[in-house]
N, C-alpha and C positions, 0 to 999 in steps of 0.2 A: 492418393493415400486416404482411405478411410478415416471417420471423426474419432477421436477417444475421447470417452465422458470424462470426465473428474463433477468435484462437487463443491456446493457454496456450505464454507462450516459457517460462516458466521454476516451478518449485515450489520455495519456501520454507522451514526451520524454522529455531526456535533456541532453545536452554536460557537461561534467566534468568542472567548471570554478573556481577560486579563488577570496574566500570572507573572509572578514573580521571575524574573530569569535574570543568575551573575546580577543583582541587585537591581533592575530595571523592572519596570512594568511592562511585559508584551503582552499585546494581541495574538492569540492563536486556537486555532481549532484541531491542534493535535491529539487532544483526548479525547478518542469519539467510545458510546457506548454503540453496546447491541439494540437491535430493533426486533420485534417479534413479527410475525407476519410481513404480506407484500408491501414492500416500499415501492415508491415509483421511482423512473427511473427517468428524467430529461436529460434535453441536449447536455446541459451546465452541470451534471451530474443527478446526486439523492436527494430527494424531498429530504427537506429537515436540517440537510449537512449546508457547513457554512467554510470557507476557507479565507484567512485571515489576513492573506499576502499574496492577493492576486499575480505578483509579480514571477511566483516560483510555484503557486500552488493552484488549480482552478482554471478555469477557461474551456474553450471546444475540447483542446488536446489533452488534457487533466483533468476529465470532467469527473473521471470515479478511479482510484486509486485502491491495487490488487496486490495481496500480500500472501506467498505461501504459507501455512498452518503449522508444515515441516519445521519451517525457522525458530519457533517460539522456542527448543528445546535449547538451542544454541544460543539466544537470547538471558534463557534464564541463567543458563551459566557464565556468562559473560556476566551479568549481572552478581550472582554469587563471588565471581573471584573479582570483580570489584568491588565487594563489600559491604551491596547495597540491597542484596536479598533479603536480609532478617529484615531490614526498618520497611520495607512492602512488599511481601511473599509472592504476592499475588500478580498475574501478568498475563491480563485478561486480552481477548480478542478484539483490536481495535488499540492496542496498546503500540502502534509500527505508526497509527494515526492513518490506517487504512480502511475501506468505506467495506470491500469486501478481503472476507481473508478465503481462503481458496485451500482446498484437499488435492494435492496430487498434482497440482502444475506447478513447477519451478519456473526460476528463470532462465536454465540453461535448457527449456523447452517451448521459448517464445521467441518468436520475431516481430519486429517493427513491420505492421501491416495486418498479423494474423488476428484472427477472427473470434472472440468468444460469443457461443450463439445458446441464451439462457433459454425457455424454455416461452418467456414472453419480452424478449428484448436481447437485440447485437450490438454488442461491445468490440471497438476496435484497438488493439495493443499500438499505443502511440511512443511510448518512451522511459525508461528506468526511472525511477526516481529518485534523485540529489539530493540528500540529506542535508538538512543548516540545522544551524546551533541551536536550534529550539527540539533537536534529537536526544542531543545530549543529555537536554534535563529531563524531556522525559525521561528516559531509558532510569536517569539517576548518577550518571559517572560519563567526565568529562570527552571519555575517549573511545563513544559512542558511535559516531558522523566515521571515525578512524576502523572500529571494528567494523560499522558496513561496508567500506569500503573495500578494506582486505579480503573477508569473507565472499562479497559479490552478494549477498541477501539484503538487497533492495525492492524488492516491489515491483510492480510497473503499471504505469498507469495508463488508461483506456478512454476512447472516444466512445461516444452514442451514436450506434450507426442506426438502430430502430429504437426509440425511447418504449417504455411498459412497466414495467416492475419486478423485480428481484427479490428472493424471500431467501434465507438459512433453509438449507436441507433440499433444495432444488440441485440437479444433475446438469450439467451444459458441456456444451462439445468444442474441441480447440480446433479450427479449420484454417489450414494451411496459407496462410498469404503469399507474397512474391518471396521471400525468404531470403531477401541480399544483406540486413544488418542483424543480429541478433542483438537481446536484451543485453546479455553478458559483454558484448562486444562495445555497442555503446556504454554502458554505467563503465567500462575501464576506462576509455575516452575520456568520459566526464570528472572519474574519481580520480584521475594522476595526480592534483593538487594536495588530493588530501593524502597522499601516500608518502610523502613527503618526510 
Protein backbone atom coordinates (compact mmCIF):
# COMPACT_ATOMS: atom_id res chain seq x y z
CA UNK A 1 0.00 0.00 0.00
CA UNK A 2 1.45 3.36 -0.94
CA UNK A 3 2.72 6.15 1.88
CA UNK A 4 -0.10 8.95 2.52
CA UNK A 5 1.59 12.31 3.64
CA UNK A 6 -0.30 14.16 6.46
CA UNK A 7 1.64 17.01 8.14
CA UNK A 8 3.43 18.36 11.54
CA UNK A 9 0.98 21.72 12.59
CA UNK A 10 2.94 22.20 15.46
CA UNK A 11 6.40 21.25 17.61
CA UNK A 12 6.38 20.80 21.33
CA UNK A 13 8.76 21.25 24.47
CA UNK A 14 8.69 21.76 28.14
CA UNK A 15 10.89 21.86 31.30
CA UNK A 16 9.71 19.68 34.37
CA UNK A 17 8.14 22.78 36.71
CA UNK A 18 5.87 22.71 39.99
CA UNK A 19 2.19 23.45 39.99
CA UNK A 20 -0.38 23.27 42.13
CA UNK A 21 -2.75 20.16 41.74
CA UNK A 22 -6.16 19.32 44.22
CA UNK A 23 -3.96 21.31 46.75
CA UNK A 24 -0.35 19.46 46.39
CA UNK A 25 2.75 20.65 44.81
CA UNK A 26 3.43 18.34 41.49
CA UNK A 27 6.11 17.99 39.28
CA UNK A 28 5.16 17.99 35.72
CA UNK A 29 5.88 18.85 32.13
CA UNK A 30 2.47 18.74 30.87
CA UNK A 31 2.42 22.34 29.58
CA UNK A 32 4.69 22.22 26.68
CA UNK A 33 4.87 25.47 24.26
CA UNK A 34 5.63 25.67 20.52
CA UNK A 35 9.13 25.68 19.05
CA UNK A 36 9.98 27.59 15.81
CA UNK A 37 12.31 26.10 13.51
CA UNK A 38 14.29 22.44 13.43
CA UNK A 39 14.27 20.79 16.85
CA UNK A 40 16.39 17.65 17.17
CA UNK A 41 15.02 14.81 17.59
CA UNK A 42 17.02 11.78 19.94
CA UNK A 43 16.55 8.47 21.08
CA UNK A 44 14.83 9.84 24.66
CA UNK A 45 12.85 12.20 22.59
CA UNK A 46 12.94 16.60 21.87
CA UNK A 47 15.97 18.72 22.75
CA UNK A 48 14.53 20.93 25.29
CA UNK A 49 11.40 18.71 26.39
CA UNK A 50 11.59 17.31 30.04
CA UNK A 51 9.01 14.50 31.31
CA UNK A 52 8.48 14.58 34.96
CA UNK A 53 7.30 10.92 35.88
CA UNK A 54 9.48 8.74 34.25
CA UNK A 55 7.39 6.07 35.51
CA UNK A 56 4.24 6.73 32.91
CA UNK A 57 5.88 9.35 30.65
CA UNK A 58 9.47 9.22 28.74
CA UNK A 59 11.87 6.45 28.06
CA UNK A 60 12.94 4.46 24.58
CA UNK A 61 9.07 3.70 24.05
CA UNK A 62 7.60 7.29 24.95
CA UNK A 63 10.31 9.12 23.71
CA UNK A 64 7.99 11.78 21.71
CA UNK A 65 4.29 11.90 22.18
CA UNK A 66 1.65 12.67 18.98
CA UNK A 67 -1.49 14.31 19.06
CA UNK A 68 -4.18 14.75 16.36
CA UNK A 69 -4.98 18.60 15.53
CA UNK A 70 -8.52 17.31 14.64
CA UNK A 71 -9.20 16.79 18.63
CA UNK A 72 -8.69 20.46 19.68
CA UNK A 73 -12.38 21.26 18.42
CA UNK A 74 -13.82 18.74 20.62
CA UNK A 75 -11.61 19.57 23.49
CA UNK A 76 -12.60 23.19 23.48
CA UNK A 77 -16.10 22.19 23.83
CA UNK A 78 -15.64 19.85 26.46
CA UNK A 79 -14.09 22.58 27.91
CA UNK A 80 -17.00 25.10 27.46
CA UNK A 81 -19.84 22.91 28.78
CA UNK A 82 -17.66 22.46 31.80
CA UNK A 83 -17.46 25.86 32.47
CA UNK A 84 -14.05 26.51 32.12
CA UNK A 85 -13.68 28.24 28.71
CA UNK A 86 -14.43 31.86 29.69
CA UNK A 87 -11.66 31.89 32.73
CA UNK A 88 -8.90 30.66 29.57
CA UNK A 89 -10.23 30.85 26.03
CA UNK A 90 -7.39 29.99 24.71
CA UNK A 91 -6.20 26.20 23.87
CA UNK A 92 -3.14 26.44 22.25
CA UNK A 93 -1.01 23.56 20.60
CA UNK A 94 0.79 21.46 23.12
CA UNK A 95 -2.25 22.04 25.42
CA UNK A 96 -2.90 17.40 25.20
CA UNK A 97 1.08 18.09 26.73
CA UNK A 98 2.08 16.52 23.41
CA UNK A 99 5.69 17.25 21.81
CA UNK A 100 4.00 16.98 18.15
CA UNK A 101 0.42 17.69 17.25
CA UNK A 102 -0.04 16.09 13.82
CA UNK A 103 -2.71 17.25 10.52
CA UNK A 104 -4.71 14.26 9.30
CA UNK A 105 -3.67 11.13 11.32
CA UNK A 106 -5.95 9.85 13.81
CA UNK A 107 -5.80 7.26 15.97
CA UNK A 108 -8.24 5.04 14.45
CA UNK A 109 -5.40 5.21 11.45
CA UNK A 110 -2.39 3.79 13.45
CA UNK A 111 -0.97 0.56 14.66
CA UNK A 112 1.45 -0.55 17.14
CA UNK A 113 4.58 -0.93 14.97
CA UNK A 114 3.69 1.67 12.06
CA UNK A 115 6.23 3.96 10.89
CA UNK A 116 6.16 7.79 10.81
CA UNK A 117 9.02 8.67 8.28
CA UNK A 118 9.69 12.84 8.63
CA UNK A 119 11.56 14.28 6.25
CA UNK A 120 14.95 13.88 8.55
CA UNK A 121 14.00 11.40 11.11
CA UNK A 122 11.68 7.88 11.79
CA UNK A 123 9.47 7.65 14.41
CA UNK A 124 7.97 4.34 15.49
CA UNK A 125 4.02 4.17 16.90
CA UNK A 126 4.64 2.38 20.23
CA UNK A 127 1.55 2.85 22.41
CA UNK A 128 -1.83 5.17 23.18
CA UNK A 129 -1.37 7.28 25.80
CA UNK A 130 -3.04 6.89 29.67
CA UNK A 131 -4.14 9.88 30.79
CA UNK A 132 -3.40 10.70 35.04
CA UNK A 133 -4.64 13.13 37.05
CA UNK A 134 -2.36 15.84 36.06
CA UNK A 135 -5.03 15.78 32.60
CA UNK A 136 -7.45 16.83 34.53
CA UNK A 137 -6.14 20.02 35.68
CA UNK A 138 -4.70 20.86 32.83
CA UNK A 139 -7.69 20.64 30.57
CA UNK A 140 -9.40 22.67 33.79
CA UNK A 141 -12.46 20.20 34.87
CA UNK A 142 -12.13 17.12 36.82
CA UNK A 143 -13.67 14.67 34.24
CA UNK A 144 -10.94 15.20 31.87
CA UNK A 145 -8.77 11.49 31.99
CA UNK A 146 -13.00 10.25 31.85
CA UNK A 147 -13.87 12.32 28.52
CA UNK A 148 -10.41 10.77 26.81
CA UNK A 149 -11.28 7.92 27.55
CA UNK A 150 -14.92 7.75 26.17
CA UNK A 151 -14.02 9.66 23.16
CA UNK A 152 -10.85 7.26 22.29
CA UNK A 153 -8.62 10.97 21.46
CA UNK A 154 -5.59 9.96 23.20
CA UNK A 155 -2.45 10.49 21.30
CA UNK A 156 0.14 7.98 20.78
CA UNK A 157 3.39 7.93 21.45
CA UNK A 158 6.40 7.09 19.21
CA UNK A 159 10.06 5.59 19.42
CA UNK A 160 13.12 6.96 17.44
CA UNK A 161 13.89 4.77 15.05
CA UNK A 162 16.46 7.38 13.16
CA UNK A 163 17.19 10.38 15.48
CA UNK A 164 17.52 14.22 13.25
CA UNK A 165 15.04 16.88 13.62
CA UNK A 166 11.42 17.78 13.24
CA UNK A 167 10.20 21.33 12.37
CA UNK A 168 6.10 22.68 12.14
CA UNK A 169 5.02 22.75 8.54
CA UNK A 170 7.20 19.68 7.33
CA UNK A 171 5.07 16.67 5.37
CA UNK A 172 5.86 12.86 6.55
CA UNK A 173 4.36 9.73 5.41
CA UNK A 174 2.55 6.89 7.71
CA UNK A 175 4.18 3.43 6.49
CA UNK A 176 2.35 0.39 7.32
CA UNK A 177 3.92 -1.87 10.02
CA UNK A 178 2.76 -5.59 10.93
CA UNK A 179 -0.85 -4.29 11.69
CA UNK A 180 -1.91 -6.93 14.54
CA UNK A 181 -2.89 -4.26 17.41
CA UNK A 182 -4.21 -0.95 16.74
CA UNK A 183 -3.99 2.39 18.80
CA UNK A 184 -7.92 2.35 19.47
CA UNK A 185 -7.65 -1.28 20.28
CA UNK A 186 -5.19 -0.93 22.84
CA UNK A 187 -6.03 2.70 24.69
CA UNK A 188 -9.70 0.52 25.22
CA UNK A 189 -7.73 -2.18 26.94
CA UNK A 190 -5.99 0.23 29.03
CA UNK A 191 -9.02 2.80 29.54
CA UNK A 192 -11.70 0.08 31.03
CA UNK A 193 -10.73 1.47 34.52
CA UNK A 194 -11.60 4.69 33.87
CA UNK A 195 -14.98 3.99 32.35
CA UNK A 196 -16.19 2.88 35.30
Amino acid sequence: MPAVAFSVASVQVAQARKVAIAGRSILTAIHKTAVMGPVEVKPLGLHGDEQADLSVHGGLEKAVYAYPAEHYAFWMEARRKAGVADIDTALPHGSMGENLTLNGLLESDVWVGDVLRFPDCVLRVEQPREPCFKFNAAMGFNTAVKSMAQSGFCGFYLSVDTPGTVQAGVSFELLHGPRHVSIPQRFAAKMFKHMR
